[in-house]
N, C-alpha and C positions, 0 to 999 in steps of 0.2 A: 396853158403856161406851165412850163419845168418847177417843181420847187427844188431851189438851192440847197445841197445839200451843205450842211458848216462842216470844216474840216478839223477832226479831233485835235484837241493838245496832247501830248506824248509827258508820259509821268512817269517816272523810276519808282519802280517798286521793290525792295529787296534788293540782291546781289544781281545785278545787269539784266533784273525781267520784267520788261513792262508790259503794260495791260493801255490800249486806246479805251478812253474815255466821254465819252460822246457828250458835248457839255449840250446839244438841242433836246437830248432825249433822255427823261428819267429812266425806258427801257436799257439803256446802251448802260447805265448807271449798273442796273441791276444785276445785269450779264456777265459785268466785270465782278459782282461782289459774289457771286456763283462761280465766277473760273475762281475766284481766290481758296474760296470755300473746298474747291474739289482739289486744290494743289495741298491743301493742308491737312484733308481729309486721307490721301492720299499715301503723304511721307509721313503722318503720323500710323497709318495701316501697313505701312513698308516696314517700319520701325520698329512696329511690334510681332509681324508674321514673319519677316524677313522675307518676304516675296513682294513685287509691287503687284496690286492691284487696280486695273482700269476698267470702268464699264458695272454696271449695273449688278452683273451674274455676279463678278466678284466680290463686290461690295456687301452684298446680298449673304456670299456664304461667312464672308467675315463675321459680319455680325449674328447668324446663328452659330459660331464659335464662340463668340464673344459670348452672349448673354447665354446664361441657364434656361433647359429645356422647361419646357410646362408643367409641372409636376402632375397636372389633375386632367391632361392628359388619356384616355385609355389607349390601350395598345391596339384595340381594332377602331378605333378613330379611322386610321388611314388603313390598314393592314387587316385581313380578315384573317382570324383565327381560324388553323387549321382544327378538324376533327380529332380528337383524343383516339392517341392510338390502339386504345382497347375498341377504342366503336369501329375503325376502321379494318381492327383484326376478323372482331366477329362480322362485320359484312363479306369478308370475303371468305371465311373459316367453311369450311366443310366436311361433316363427318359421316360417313356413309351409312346410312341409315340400316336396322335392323330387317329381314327379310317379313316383319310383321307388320314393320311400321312404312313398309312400302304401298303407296295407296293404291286401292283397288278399280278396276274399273266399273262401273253404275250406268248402268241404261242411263240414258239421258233424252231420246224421242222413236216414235214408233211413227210408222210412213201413213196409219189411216190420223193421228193426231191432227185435228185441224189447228188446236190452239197451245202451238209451242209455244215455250217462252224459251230465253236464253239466246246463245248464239257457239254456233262451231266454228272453229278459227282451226284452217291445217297449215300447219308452218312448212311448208318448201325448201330444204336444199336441196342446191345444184346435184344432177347425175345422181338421184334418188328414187326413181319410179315416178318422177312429176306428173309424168304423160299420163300415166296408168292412175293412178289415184285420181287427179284432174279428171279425166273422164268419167271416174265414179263415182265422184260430185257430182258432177253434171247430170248424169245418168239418173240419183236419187234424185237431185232437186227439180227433175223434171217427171219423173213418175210421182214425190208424193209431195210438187207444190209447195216449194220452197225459196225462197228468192235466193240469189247467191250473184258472188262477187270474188274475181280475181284480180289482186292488187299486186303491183312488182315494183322493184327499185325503192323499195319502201322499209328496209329493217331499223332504218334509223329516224323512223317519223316521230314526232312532238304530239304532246297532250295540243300541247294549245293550239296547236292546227285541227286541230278536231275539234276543234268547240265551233257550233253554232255552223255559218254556213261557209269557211275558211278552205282555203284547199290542204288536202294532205301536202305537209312538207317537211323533209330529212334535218331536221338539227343537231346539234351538238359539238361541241369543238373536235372532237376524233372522231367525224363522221368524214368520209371521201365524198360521199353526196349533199354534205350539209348545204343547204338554200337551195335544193333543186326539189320539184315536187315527184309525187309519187305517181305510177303508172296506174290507170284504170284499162286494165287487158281483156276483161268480158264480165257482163253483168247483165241477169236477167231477174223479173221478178215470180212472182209466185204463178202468175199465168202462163209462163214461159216466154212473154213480151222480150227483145232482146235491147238494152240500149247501144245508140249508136256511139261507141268508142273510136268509131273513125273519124266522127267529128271533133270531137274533144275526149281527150284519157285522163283529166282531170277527175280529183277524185274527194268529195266531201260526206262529212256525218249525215246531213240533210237528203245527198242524190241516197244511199244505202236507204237511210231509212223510211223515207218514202216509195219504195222500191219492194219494201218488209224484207231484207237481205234479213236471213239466216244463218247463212254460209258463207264466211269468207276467210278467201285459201292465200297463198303463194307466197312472194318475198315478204314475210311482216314479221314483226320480233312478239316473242312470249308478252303477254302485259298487254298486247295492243289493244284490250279491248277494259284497260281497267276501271277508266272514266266513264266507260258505255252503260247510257242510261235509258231504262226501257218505256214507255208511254206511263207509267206509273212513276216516273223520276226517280228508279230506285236504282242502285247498279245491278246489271243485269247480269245472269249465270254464264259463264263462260268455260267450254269444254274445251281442250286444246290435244289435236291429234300431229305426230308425226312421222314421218319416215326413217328411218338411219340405215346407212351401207356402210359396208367395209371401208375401211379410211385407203386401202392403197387400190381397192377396184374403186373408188371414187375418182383417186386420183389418175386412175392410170384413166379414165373413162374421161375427164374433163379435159385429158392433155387432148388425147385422140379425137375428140368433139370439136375440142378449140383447133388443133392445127392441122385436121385435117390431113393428118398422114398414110393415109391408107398405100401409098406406094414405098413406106418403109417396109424394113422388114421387122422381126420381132424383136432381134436381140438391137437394133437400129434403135428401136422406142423404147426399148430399155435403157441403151445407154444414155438416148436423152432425158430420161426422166433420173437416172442417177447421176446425171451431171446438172441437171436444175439444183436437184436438193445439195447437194454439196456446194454451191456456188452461195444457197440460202445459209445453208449452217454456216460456211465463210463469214458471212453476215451479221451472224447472230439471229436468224429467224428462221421461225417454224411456222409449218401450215397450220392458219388457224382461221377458218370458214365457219367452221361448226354454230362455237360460241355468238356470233351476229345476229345468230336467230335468239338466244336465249339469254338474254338482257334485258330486261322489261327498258320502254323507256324512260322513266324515274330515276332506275340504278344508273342507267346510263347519265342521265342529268346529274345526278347527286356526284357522280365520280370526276367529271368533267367538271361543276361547278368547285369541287374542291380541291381540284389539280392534282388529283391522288394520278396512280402511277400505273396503266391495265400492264400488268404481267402475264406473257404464259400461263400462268400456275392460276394468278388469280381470274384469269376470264375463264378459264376449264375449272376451277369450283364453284362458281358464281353459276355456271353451264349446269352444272349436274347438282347444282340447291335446288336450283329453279324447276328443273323434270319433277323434282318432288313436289314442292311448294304448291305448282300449279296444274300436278296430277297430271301430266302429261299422256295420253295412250301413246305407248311406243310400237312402232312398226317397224320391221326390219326388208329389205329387200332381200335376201338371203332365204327369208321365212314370210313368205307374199303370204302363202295364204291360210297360215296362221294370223298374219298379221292383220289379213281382211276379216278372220272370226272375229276378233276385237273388234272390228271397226265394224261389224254387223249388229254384233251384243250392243255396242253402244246408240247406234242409230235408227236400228231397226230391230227394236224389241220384240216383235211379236211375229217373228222371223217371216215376215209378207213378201221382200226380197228373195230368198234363199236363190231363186235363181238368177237375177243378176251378178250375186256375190260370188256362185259359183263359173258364173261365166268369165268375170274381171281372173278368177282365180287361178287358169287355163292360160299357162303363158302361150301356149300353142292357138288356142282362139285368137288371141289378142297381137299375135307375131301375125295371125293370117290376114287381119286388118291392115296392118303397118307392113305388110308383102314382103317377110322377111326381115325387116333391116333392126326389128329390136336383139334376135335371135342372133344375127351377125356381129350386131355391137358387141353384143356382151362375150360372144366365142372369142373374139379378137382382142378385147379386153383383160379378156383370165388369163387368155395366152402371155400378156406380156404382162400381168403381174404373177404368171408364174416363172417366168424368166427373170425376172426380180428378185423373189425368193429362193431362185435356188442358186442365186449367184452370193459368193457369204460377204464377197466387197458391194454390192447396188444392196443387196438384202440392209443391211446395217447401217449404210447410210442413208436411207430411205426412210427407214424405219425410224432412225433418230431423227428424223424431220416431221414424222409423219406423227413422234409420240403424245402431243397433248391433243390431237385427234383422236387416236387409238384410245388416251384415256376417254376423253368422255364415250367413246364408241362401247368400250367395254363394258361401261357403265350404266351403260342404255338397252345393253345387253341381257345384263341381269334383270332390266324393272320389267324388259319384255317376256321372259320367261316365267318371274313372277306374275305377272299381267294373267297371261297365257292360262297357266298350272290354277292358278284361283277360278276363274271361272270354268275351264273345264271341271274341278270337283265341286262346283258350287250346282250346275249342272247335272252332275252327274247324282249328286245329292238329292235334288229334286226329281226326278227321276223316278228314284227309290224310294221315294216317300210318298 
């Protein structure tokens, strides 16, 4: 059975505005004494904003108008306080250090050692002798029994992806790869056992260290190993080696890599490469690869968490604190095999090697491996960065694209020759005595 609904009485309220009154239901009562209340609430908020206000939001801002703010309050309640601009200057301040106060290179293992500690980390950039170095890791960790590991896509990995058994993964808010993990490209351990990365390239603290990795190379930033903690729970020593080339044979070397132009002709790949950079400076941007690697992840966290601003200027001093800081050995592609002395003194202290080192050092051995085509790259390469240089329109604009490169290149320049010159007289020293 229906129940009857009663039919309101109709009541005047005010100047010709009436409100139904539901005489069955105390509800219908109360409904009406809420519409009365929001009409007066209303024209009395009209009256004093001179705006009318309808609805919640408004209502809302009215009265944080209306009434005084909290006084007790703090100002990071809701808002974090940025870092005081002195602490923000000196993180990124860089003053080029004195040619004494450039750190030296130190044996750090010899190939009969069975009981290393620490770990070598080579930092990777692109069109840098990858190939070459890469296989003289591989080469040592197989003659003196050393686990090792090549990780890519990885410069912008997270501490906290490294903890415990988590997969490596890129964070950060100005990361391109942020939430995507990081590549495990080959790893083998101290037996020379290889794991299988065709099954999974997934990559964690737990698989290296059970593994006893030593050596680990390729895409990874300075710092990567600052939490690494060795079976004694302490943080472990960490040497870090790299590469550097010339910033416009880099360039001209990754265009040609990437796009595959070998049926241009020279002055062809030249004008496209001086019509990239001009399109970039259009822009407002400059080539800036370098600095990726030399970020620890921390500074990266820290900068990111407080919205600070990465500048040109400030990732290229942050780049070249850090070669110091963490005592980088510099290599130059320019100067291979100098740049394999260093990396012999450092690894192979009791010179056991010698003749591996001199073989990697023989670009002609190593061109007769690869049947020519490093030999070719590189002819074809000089070629059209010297049609670059000797044109003074590509020359200039290139060159201003290519400056916060060149700086930290320069720079890396000098710690290499320092490198270099110390241990040759340290050397030569002992010798004579």
């Amino acid at each position: 059975m229906r129940t009857r609904i009663s039919q309101p009485h109709r009541s005047t309220v005010g100047k010709g505005k009436t409100f139904g009154i539901c005489t069955s239901s105390y509800l219908s009562l109360l409904i009406s004494i809420t519409l009365l209340a929001t009409l007066w609430l209303q024209l009395s908020l009209t009256n004093e904003f001179g705006f009318p206000l309808t609805g919640n939001i408004e209502r809302s801002l009215a009265r944080s108008i209306r009434l005084p703010p909290r006084t007790w309050v703090a100002f990071d309640e809701f808002f974090k306080k940025p870092p005081p601009e002195d602490v923000v200057q000196e993180f990124f301040r860089f003053d080029a250090p004195a040619k004494d106060d450039i750190p030296e290179v130190k044996p750090f293992w010899t190939c009969e050692n069975t009981n290393r500690r620490g770990n070598l980390v080579y930092l990777h950039m692109y069109r840098s002798a990858g190939f070459s170095v890469r296989a003289i890791l591989r080469a040592y960790a197989n003659l003196c029994e050393v686990g090792l590991a090549f990780i890519s896509n990885c410069v912008d990995v997270s501490y906290a992806s490294m903890e415990h058994n988590e997969f490596w993964m890129n964070e950060g808010l100005s990361s391109p790869r942020k939430g995507k993990e990081c590549w495990l490209s080959h790893l083998e351990n101290r037996t020379g056992d290889e794991y299988p990365v065709d099954v999974t390239n997934v990559v964690t603290t737990e698989l290296l260290k059970q593994n006893d990795v030593g050596i680990i190379g390729d895409h990874l930033p300075i710092g990567v190993l600052d939490e690494w903690k060795d079976l004694d729970g302490n943080v472990s020593e960490t040497r870090y080696v790299t590469f550097f080339r010339d910033p416009l044979e880099k360039f001209v070397s990754n265009y040609v890599f990437s796009n595959k132009t070998a049926h241009n002709s020279i002055d062809e790949t030249a004008d496209s490469l001086y019509n990239i950079a001009s399109k970039k400076l259009k822009a407002k941007k400059y080539l800036d690869k370098t600095s990726n690697h030399f970020m620890s992840p921390s500074q990266k966290f820290w900068v990111d968490d407080e919205r600070l601003e990465w500048t040109y200027e400030r990732r290229a001093n942050l780049t070249m604190k850090n070669l110091i800081k963490y005592g980088v050995v510099i290599g130059l592609v320019e100067r291979f095999s100098e740049s394999l002395y260093l990396l012999q003194y450092l690894i192979d202290g009791d010179t056991d090697l010698t003749q591996m080192f001199q073989f990697f050092a023989s670009p002609e051995k190593i061109d007769r491996v690869n049947e020519g085509s490093i030999t070719g790259s590189k002819a074809r390469t000089s070629s059209i960065a010297a049609a670059i240089r000797s044109n003074v329109t590509r020359r200039l604009v290139v060159d201003e694209y290519l400056k916060y490169e060149t700086k930290i290149y320069d720079f890396a320049v000098r710690l290499h020759h320092a490198q270099h010159s110390r241990i040759q007289k340290k050397l030569m020293l002992l010798s004579q005595s």
